[in-house]
One Martini backbone bead per residue (centre of mass of N, CA, C, O) as a GRO file, in nm:
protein
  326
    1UNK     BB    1   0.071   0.054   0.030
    2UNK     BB    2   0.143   0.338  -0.109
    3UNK     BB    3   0.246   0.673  -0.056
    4UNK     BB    4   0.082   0.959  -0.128
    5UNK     BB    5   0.061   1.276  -0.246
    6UNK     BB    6  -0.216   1.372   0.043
    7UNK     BB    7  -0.210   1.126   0.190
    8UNK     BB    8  -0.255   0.888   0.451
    9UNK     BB    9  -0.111   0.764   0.646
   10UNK     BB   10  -0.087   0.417   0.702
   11UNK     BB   11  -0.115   0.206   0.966
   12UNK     BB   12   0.003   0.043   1.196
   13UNK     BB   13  -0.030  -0.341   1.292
   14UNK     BB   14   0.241  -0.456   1.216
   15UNK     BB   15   0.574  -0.483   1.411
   16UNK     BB   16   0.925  -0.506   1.290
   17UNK     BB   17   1.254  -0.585   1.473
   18UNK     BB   18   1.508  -0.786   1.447
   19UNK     BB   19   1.414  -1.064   1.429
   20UNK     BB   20   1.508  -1.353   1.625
   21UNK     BB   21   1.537  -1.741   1.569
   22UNK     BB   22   1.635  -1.969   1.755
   23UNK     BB   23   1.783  -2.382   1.739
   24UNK     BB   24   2.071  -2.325   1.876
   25UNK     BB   25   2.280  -2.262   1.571
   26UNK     BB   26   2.017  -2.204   1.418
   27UNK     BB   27   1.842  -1.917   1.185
   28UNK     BB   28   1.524  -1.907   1.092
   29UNK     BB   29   1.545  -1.609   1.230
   30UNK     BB   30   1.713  -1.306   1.040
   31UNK     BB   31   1.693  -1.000   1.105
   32UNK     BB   32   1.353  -0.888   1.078
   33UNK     BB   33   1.206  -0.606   0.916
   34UNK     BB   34   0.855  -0.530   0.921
   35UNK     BB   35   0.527  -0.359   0.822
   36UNK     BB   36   0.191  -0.352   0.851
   37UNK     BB   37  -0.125  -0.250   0.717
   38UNK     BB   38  -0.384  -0.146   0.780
   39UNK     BB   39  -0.617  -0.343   0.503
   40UNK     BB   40  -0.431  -0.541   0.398
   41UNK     BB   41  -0.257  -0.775   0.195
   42UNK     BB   42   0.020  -0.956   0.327
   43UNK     BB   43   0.283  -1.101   0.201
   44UNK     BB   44   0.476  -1.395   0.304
   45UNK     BB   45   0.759  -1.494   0.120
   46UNK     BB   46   0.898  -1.884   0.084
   47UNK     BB   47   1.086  -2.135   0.098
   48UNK     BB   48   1.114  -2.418   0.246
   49UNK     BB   49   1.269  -2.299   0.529
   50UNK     BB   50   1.250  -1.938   0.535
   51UNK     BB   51   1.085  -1.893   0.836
   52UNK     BB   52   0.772  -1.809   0.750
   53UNK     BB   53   0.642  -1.992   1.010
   54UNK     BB   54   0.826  -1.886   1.246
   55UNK     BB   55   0.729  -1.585   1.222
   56UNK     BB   56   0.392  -1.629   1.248
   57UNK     BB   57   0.467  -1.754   1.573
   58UNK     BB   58   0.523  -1.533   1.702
   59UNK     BB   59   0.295  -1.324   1.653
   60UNK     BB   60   0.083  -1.504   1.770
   61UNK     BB   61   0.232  -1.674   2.041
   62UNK     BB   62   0.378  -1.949   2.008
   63UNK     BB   63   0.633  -1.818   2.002
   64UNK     BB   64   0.970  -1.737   2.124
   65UNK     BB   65   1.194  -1.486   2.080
   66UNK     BB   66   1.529  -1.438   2.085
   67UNK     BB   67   1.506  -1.154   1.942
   68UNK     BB   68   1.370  -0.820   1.950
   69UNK     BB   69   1.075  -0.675   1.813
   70UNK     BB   70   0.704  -0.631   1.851
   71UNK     BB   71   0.389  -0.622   1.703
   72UNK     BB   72   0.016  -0.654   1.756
   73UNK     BB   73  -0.221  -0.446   1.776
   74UNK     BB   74  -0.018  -0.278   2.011
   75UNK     BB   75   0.108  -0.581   2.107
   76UNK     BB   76   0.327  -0.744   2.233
   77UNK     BB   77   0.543  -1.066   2.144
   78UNK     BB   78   0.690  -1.076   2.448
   79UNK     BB   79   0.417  -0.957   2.686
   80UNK     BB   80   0.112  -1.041   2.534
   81UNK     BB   81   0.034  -1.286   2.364
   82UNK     BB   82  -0.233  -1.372   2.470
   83UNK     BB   83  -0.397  -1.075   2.392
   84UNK     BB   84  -0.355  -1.134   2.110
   85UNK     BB   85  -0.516  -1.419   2.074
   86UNK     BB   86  -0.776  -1.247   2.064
   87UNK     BB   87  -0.709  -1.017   1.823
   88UNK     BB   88  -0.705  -1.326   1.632
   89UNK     BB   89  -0.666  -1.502   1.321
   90UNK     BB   90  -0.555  -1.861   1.299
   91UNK     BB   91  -0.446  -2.046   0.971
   92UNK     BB   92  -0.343  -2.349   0.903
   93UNK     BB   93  -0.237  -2.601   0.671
   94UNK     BB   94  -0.408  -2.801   0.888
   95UNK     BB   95  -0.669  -2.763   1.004
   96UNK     BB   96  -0.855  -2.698   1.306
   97UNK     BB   97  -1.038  -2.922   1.321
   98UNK     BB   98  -1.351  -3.117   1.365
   99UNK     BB   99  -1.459  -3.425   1.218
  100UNK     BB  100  -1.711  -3.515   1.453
  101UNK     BB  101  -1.792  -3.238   1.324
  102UNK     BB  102  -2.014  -3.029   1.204
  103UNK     BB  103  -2.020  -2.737   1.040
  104UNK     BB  104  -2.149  -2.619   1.274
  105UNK     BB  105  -2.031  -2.679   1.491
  106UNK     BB  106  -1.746  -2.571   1.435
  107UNK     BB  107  -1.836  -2.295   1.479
  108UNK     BB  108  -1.977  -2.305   1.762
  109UNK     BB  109  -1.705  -2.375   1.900
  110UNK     BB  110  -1.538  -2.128   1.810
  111UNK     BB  111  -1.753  -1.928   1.911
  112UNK     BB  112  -1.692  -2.008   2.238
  113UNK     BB  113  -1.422  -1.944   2.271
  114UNK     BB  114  -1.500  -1.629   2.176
  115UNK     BB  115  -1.780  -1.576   2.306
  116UNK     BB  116  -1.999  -1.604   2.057
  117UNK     BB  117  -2.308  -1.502   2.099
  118UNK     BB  118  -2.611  -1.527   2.037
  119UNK     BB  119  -2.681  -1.331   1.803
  120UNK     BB  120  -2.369  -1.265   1.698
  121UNK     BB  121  -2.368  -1.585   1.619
  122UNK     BB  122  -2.604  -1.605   1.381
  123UNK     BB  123  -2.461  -1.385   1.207
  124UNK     BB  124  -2.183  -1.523   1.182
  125UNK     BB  125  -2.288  -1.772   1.047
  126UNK     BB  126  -2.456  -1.652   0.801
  127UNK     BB  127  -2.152  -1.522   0.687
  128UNK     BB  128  -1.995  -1.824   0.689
  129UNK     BB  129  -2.214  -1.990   0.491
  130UNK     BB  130  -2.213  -1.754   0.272
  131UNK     BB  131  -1.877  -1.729   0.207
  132UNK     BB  132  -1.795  -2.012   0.195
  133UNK     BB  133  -2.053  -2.211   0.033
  134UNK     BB  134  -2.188  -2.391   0.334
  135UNK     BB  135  -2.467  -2.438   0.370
  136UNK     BB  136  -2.557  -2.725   0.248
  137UNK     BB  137  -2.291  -2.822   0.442
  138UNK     BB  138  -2.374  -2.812   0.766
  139UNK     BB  139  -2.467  -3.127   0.826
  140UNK     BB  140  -2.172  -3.192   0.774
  141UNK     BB  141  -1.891  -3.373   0.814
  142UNK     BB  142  -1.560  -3.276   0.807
  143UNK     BB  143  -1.454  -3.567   0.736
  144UNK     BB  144  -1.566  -3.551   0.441
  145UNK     BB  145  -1.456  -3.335   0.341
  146UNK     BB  146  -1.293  -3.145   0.100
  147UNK     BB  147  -1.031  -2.961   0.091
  148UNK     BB  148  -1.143  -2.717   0.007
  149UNK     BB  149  -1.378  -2.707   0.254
  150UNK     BB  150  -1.237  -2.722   0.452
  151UNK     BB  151  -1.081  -2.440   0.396
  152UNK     BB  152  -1.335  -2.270   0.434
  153UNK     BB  153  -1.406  -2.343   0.738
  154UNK     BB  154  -1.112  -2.266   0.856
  155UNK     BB  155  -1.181  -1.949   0.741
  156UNK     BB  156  -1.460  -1.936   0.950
  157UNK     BB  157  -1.309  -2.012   1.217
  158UNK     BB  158  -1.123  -1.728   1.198
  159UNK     BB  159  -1.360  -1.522   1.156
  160UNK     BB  160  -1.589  -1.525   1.389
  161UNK     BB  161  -1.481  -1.275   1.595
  162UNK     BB  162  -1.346  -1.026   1.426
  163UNK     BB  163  -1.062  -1.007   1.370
  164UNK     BB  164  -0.847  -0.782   1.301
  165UNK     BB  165  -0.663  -0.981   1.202
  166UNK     BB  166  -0.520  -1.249   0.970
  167UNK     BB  167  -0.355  -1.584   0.963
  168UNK     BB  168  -0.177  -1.727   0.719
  169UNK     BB  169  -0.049  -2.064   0.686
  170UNK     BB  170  -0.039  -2.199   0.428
  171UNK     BB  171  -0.339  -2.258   0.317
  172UNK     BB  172  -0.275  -2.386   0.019
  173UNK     BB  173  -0.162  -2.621   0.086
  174UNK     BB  174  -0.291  -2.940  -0.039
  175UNK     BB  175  -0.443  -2.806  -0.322
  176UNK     BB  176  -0.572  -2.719  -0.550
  177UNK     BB  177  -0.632  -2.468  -0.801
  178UNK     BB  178  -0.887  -2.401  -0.764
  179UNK     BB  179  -0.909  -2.364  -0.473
  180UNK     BB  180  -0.686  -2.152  -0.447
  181UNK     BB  181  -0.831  -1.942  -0.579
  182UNK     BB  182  -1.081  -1.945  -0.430
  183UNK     BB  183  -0.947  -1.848  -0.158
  184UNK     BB  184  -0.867  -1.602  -0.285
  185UNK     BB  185  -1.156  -1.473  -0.271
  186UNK     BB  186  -1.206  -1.483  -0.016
  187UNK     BB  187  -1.009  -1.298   0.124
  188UNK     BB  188  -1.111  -1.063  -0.015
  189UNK     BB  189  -1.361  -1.074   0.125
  190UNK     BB  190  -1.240  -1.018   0.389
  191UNK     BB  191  -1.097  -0.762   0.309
  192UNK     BB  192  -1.371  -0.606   0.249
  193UNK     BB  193  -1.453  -0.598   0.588
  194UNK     BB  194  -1.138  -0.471   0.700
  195UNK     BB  195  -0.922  -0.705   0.721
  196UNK     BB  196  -0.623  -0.797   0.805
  197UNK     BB  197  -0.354  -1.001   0.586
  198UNK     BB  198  -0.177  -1.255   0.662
  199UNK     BB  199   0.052  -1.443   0.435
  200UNK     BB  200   0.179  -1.745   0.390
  201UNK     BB  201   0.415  -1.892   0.129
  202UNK     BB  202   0.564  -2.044  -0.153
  203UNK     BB  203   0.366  -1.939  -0.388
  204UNK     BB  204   0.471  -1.699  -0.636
  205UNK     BB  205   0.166  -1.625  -0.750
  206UNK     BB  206   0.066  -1.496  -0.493
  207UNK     BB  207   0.146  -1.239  -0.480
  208UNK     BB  208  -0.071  -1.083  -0.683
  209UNK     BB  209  -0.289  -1.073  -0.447
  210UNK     BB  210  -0.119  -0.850  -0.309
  211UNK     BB  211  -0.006  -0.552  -0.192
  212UNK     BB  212   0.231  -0.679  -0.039
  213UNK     BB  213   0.602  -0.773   0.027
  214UNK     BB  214   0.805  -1.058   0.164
  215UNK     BB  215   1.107  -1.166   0.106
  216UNK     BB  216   1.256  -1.497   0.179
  217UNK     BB  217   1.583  -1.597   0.294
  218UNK     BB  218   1.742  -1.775   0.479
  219UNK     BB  219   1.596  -1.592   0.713
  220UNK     BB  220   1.574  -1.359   0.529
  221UNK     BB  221   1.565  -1.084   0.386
  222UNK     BB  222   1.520  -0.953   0.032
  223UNK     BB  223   1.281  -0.818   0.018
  224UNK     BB  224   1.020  -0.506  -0.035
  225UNK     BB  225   0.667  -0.462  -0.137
  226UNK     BB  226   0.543  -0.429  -0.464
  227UNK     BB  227   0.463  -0.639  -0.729
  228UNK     BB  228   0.593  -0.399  -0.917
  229UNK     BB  229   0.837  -0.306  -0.721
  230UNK     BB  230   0.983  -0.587  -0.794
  231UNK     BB  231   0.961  -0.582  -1.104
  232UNK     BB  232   1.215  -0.356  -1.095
  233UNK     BB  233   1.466  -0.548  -1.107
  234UNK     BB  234   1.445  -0.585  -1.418
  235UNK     BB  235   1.544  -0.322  -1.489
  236UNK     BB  236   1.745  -0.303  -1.792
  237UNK     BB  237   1.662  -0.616  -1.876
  238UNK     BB  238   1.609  -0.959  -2.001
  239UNK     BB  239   1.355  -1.222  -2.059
  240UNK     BB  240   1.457  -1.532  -2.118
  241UNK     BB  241   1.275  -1.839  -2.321
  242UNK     BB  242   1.425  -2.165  -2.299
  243UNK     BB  243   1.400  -2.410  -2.566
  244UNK     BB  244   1.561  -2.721  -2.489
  245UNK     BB  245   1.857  -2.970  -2.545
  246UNK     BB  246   1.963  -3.066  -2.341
  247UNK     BB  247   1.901  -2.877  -2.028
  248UNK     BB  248   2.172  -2.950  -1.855
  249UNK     BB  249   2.336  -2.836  -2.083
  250UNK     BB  250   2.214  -2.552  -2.109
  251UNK     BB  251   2.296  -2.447  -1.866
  252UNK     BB  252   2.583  -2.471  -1.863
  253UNK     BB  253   2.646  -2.322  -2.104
  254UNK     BB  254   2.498  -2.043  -1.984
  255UNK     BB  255   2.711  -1.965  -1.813
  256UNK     BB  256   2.923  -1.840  -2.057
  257UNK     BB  257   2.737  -1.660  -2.124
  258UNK     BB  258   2.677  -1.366  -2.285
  259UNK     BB  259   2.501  -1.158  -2.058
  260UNK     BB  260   2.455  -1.363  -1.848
  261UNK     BB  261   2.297  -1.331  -1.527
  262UNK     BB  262   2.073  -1.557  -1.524
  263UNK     BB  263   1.979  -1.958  -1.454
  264UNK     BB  264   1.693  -2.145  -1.505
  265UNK     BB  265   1.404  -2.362  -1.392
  266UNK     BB  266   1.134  -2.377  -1.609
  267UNK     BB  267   1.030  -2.656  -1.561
  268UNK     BB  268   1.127  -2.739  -1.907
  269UNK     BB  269   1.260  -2.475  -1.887
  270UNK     BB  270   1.423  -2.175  -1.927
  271UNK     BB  271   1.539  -1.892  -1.754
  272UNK     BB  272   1.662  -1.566  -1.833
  273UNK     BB  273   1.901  -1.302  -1.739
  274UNK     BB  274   1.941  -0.993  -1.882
  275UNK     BB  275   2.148  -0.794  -1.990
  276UNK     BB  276   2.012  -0.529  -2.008
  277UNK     BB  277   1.773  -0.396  -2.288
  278UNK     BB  278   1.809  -0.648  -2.486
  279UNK     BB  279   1.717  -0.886  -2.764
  280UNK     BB  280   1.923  -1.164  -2.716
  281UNK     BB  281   1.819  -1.419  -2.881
  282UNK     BB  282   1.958  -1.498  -3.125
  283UNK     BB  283   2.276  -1.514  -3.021
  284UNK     BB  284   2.155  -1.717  -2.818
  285UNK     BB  285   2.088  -1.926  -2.987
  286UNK     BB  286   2.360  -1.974  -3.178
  287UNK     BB  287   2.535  -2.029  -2.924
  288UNK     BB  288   2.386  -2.293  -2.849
  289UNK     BB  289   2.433  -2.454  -3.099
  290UNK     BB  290   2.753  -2.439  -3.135
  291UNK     BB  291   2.705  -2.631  -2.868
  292UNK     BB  292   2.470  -2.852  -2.989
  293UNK     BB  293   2.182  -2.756  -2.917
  294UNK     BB  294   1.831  -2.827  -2.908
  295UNK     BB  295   1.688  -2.587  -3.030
  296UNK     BB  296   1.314  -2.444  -3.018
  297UNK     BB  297   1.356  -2.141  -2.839
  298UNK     BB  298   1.399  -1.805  -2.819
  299UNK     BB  299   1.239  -1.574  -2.588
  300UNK     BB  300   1.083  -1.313  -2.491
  301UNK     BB  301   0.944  -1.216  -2.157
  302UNK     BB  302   0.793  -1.168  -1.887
  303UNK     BB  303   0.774  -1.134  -1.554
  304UNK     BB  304   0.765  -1.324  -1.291
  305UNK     BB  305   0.688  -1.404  -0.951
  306UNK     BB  306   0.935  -1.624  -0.983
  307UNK     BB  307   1.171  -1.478  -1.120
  308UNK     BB  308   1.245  -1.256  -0.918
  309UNK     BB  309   1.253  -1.473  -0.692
  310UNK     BB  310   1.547  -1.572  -0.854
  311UNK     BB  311   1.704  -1.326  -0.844
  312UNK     BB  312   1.707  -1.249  -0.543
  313UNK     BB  313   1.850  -1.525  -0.460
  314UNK     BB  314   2.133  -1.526  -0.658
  315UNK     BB  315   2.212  -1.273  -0.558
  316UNK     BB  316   2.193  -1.323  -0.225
  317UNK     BB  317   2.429  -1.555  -0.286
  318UNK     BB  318   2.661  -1.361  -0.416
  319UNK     BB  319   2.672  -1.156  -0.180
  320UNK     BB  320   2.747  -1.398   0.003
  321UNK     BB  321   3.006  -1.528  -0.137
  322UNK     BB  322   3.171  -1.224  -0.137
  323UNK     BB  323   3.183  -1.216   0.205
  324UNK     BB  324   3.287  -1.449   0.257
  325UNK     BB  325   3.581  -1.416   0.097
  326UNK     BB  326   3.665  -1.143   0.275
   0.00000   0.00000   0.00000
């Protein structure tokens, strides 16, 4: 949610400064410092053991940082854990569910933890149910549900009590891609209740539905802002798209080759970054065949949000290896 010039700056409701977890001498959160602003929907991604999840269970009280400072909705993340958990929501990838209770049932256990009665208990449900898609299905059994009405319920379940913020941990996880789809146009609809939405994930696609985002890596920030203007690190740059064969010795060959600044695997082709803003295809093409090599295309493309943090973790490699060097 970037400020614009005679805008209000906008609320800040999470609050983070040099955030550390420790685990003997293994550090899965390195120095993390960002801020999530009141309203928006905050992206906090990276890959698999890169932090992001013990990032968010410190946030929500559920561990204890090793050294830093933190708030949530203006309370300590160090010294108010407690009254934290009653002000948030918070989903994870396990689906907190009770399977041998019915949809209706799953609401209203969880509507009684937050004291959520009467009346405003049963407005909370007729908008759980119609937001969520599960009419139909309050009087099934939760352990019957497909794993996407699971992730449907589990996400009316964390915002039965109506809480300022919502912790989302990798919710996407174990979902076919219909249903991810679908559970992120729910997400837009909580936050379009006034819900700040802060969200863990893996999937680097999953970043154009935030406002703004953290990129994690190896337990550090390595990027953040918002998905357009993390992709002006490209800028300057040219992303070619190869289809080649064999694949790894094509990775090989571009190791070599002129004014290739990175080179990965996307899928079954290779993603490059060139130097510069020109377009050598062709160049690149005729480089490839000299090598022996079987190309089917080079070709200019976008970059995608996979693309960048591709380019931003290599980065980041590079200049670990250049300061270890020193």
């Amino acid at each position: 949610m970037p400020k614009k010039a005679g805008c209000k700056v906008p609320d800040i409701i999470v609050q983070v400064q040099n955030l550390v977890k420790q685990f003997g001498s293994f550090k899965a959160v390195d120095d993390v410092s960002f801020d999530v602003y009141k309203g928006e929907i905050f992206g906090f991604l990276g890959p698999n053991g890169a932090g992001i999840s013990t990032t968010i269970r410190m946030l929500c009280g559920l561990l204890t940082p090793t050294s830093g400072t933190g708030s949530v909705a203006g309370l300590d993340i160090m010294s108010q854990s407690e009254q934290i958990k009653a002000r948030i929501g918070y989903m994870s990838q396990r689906f907190s569910l009770y399977e041998d209770l019915t949809v209706a049932e799953n609401i209203e256990f969880y509507a009684g933890i937050y004291n959520v009665r009467g009346d405003r208990f049963r407005r909370r449900r007729e908008w759980i149910l119609e937001m969520a898609g599960l009419v139909d299905h309050q009087d099934s059994l939760a352990g019957v549900l497909s794993m996407g009405w699971k992730q449907r319920l589990a996400l009316g379940t964390a915002v039965v009590h109506e809480p300022e913020i919502l912790f989302l941990d990798e919710p996407t996880s174990g979902v076919d891609p219909i249903s991810r789809r679908q559970f992120w146009e729910l997400i837009h609809e909580v936050a379009g209740v006034g819900v700040t939405v802060f969200v863990t994930t893996h999937f680097m696609d999953e970043a154009e539905h935030c406002d703004r985002l953290t990129l994690i890596y190896r337990g550090k920030r390595i990027a953040m802002g918002a998905p357009k203007e993390l992709k002006a690190d490209f800028a300057g740059n040219t992303l070619l798209e190869i289809a080649a064969t064999p694949v790894l010795d094509t990775l090989t060959a571009l190791e070599g080759a002129p004014s290739v600044r990175d080179a990965a695997l996307f899928g079954t082709n290779i993603h490059v970054v060139i130097e510069g803003g020109y377009d050598r295809s062709k160049e690149l093409e005729i480089y490839l065949r000299e090598n022996k090599l079987d190309v089917a295309y080079v070709r200019a493309v976008e970059p995608s949000p996979e693309d960048v943090f591709v380019s931003l973790v290599e980065k980041a490699d590079r200049e670990s290896a250049a300061t270890s060097e020193t």
